[in-house]
C-alpha positions as CSV (number, residue, x, y, z in Angstrom):
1,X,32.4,-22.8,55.8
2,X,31.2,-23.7,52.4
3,X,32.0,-26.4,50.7
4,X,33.7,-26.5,47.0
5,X,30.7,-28.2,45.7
6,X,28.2,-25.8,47.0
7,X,30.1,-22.6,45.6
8,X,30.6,-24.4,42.3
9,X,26.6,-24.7,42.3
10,X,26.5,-21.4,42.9
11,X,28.2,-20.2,40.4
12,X,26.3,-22.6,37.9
13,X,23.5,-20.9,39.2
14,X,24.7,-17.6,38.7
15,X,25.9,-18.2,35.1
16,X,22.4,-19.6,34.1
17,X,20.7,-16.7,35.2
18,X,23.2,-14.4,33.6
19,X,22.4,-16.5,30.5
20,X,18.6,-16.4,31.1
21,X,18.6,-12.1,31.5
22,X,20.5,-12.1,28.3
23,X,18.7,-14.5,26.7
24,X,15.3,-12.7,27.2
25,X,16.3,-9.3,26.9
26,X,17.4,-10.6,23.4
27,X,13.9,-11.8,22.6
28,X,12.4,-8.8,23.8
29,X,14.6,-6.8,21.8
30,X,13.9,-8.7,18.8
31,X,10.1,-8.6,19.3
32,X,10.4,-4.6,19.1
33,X,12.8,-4.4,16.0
34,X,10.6,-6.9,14.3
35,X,7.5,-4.6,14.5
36,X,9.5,-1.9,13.4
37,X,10.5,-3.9,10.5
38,X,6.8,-4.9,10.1
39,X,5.3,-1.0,9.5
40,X,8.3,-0.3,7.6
41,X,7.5,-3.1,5.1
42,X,3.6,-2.3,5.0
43,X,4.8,1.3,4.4
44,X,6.9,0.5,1.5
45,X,4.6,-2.3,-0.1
46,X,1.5,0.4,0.0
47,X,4.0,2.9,-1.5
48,X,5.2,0.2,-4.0
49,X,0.9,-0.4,-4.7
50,X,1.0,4.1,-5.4
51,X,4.2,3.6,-8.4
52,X,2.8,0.7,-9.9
53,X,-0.5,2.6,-10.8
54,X,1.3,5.5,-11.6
55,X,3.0,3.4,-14.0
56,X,0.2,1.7,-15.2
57,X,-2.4,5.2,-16.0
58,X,1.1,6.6,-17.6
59,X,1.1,3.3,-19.9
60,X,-2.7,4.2,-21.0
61,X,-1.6,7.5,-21.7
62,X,1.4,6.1,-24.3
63,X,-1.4,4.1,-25.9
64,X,-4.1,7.0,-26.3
65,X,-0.6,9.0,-27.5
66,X,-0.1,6.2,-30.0
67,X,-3.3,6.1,-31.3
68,X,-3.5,9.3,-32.2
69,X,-5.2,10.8,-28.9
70,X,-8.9,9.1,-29.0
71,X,-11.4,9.6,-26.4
72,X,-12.0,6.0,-25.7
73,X,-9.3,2.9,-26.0
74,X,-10.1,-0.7,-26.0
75,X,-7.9,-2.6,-24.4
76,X,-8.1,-6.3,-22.9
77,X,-11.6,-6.1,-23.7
78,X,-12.8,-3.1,-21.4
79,X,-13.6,0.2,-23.1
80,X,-11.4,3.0,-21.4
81,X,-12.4,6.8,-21.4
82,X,-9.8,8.7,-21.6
83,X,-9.8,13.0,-20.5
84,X,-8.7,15.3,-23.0
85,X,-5.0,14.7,-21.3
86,X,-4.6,11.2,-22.3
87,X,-5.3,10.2,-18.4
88,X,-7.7,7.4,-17.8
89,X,-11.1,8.5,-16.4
90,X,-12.5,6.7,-13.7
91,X,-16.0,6.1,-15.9
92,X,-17.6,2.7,-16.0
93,X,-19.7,1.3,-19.2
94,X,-22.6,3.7,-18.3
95,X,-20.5,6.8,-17.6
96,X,-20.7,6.9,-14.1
97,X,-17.9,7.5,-11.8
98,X,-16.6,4.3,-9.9
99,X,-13.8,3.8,-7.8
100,X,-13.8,0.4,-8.1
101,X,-13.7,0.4,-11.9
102,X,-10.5,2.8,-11.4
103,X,-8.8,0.8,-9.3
104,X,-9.7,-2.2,-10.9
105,X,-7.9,-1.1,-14.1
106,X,-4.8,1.0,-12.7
107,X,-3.9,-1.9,-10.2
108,X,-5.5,-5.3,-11.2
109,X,-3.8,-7.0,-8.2
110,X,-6.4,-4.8,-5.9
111,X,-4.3,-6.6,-2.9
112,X,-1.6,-4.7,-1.0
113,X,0.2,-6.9,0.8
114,X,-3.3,-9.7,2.4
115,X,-5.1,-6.2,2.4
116,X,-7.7,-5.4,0.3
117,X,-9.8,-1.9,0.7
118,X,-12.2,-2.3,3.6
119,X,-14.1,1.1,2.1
120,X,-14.1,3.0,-1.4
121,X,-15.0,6.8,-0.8
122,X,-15.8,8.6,-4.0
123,X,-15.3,12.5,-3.8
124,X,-15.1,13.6,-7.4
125,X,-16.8,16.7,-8.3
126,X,-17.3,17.5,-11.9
127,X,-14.1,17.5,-13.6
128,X,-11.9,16.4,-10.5
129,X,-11.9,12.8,-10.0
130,X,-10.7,11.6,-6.1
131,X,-11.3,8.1,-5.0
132,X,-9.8,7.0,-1.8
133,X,-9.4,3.3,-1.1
134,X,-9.2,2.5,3.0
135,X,-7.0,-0.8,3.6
136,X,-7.3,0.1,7.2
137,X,-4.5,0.9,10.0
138,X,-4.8,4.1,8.8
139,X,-3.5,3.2,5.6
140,X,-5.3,4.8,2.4
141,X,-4.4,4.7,-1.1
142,X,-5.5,8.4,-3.0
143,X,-5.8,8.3,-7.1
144,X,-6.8,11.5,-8.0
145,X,-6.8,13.7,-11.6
146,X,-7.2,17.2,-11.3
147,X,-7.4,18.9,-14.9
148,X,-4.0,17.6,-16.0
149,X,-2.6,16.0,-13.1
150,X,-2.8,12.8,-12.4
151,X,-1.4,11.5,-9.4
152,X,-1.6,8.2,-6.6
153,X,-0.4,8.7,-3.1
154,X,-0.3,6.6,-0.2
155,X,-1.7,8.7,3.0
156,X,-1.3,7.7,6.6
157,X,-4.3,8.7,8.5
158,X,-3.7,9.2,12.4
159,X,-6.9,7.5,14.1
């Protein structure tokens, strides 16, 4: 027959390992949520990064509109090129096409979150301009003007 002592351990015993399954299952649980959380906020912060130069080209736009539609604007000391639609060209000082220049201009904070683009791929032809900025896992940041469109888009690239 057991003693009261040893079925009082027991169930101390019991009881602490109830508490311990519940107690981890909590911390695994928490682990998972959290990187759901995670992704969710990168998504939003690159999506975020995409407005932010939206508003930024549409802000170049009010000025050229301002002025009196010009080809060029200079503002904070940097000659902009403008297309005939008011949208900021992605032309540097000697008329080339570059990315960086773009980007630099539409979204001065470059940084997304601690990312900054790993890779700048240039695919403009003629009059359509398409730079895409790679901030890796499969996260890339589009700013493209086609004619009269201007747009920035965040695109999530399955590896």
């Amino acid at each position: 027959m057991r003693s009261k002592a040893n079925i009082a351990t027991q169930i101390r015993i019991s009881r602490f390992t109830v508490w311990l399954v519940v107690i981890v299952i909590l911390i695994f649980s928490f682990g998972s949520a959290w990187k759901n959380v995670e992704s969710e906020a990168d998504d939003s912060a690159f999506l975020v990064a995409s407005k932010r130069i939206i508003e930024r080209a549409s802000f170049y736009k009010q000025q050229w509109l301002l002025d009196k539609q010009p080809s060029t604007l200079n503002i904070d000391a940097r000659l902009l090129r403008l297309s005939k639609n008011g949208w900021l060209l992605p032309l540097d000082q000697d008329n080339q096409v570059n990315c960086q220049f773009w980007l630099s201009v539409l979204y001065p904070e470059y940084r997304i979150l601690d990312r900054k683009p790993i890779k700048n791929t240039n695919l403009s032809e003629e009059h359509y301009y398409h730079c895409d900025y790679n901030y890796g896992d499969s996260r890339h940041l589009v700013i493209e003007l086609n004619n009269k469109q201007f747009s920035a888009k965040v695109v999530f690239v399955a590896e």
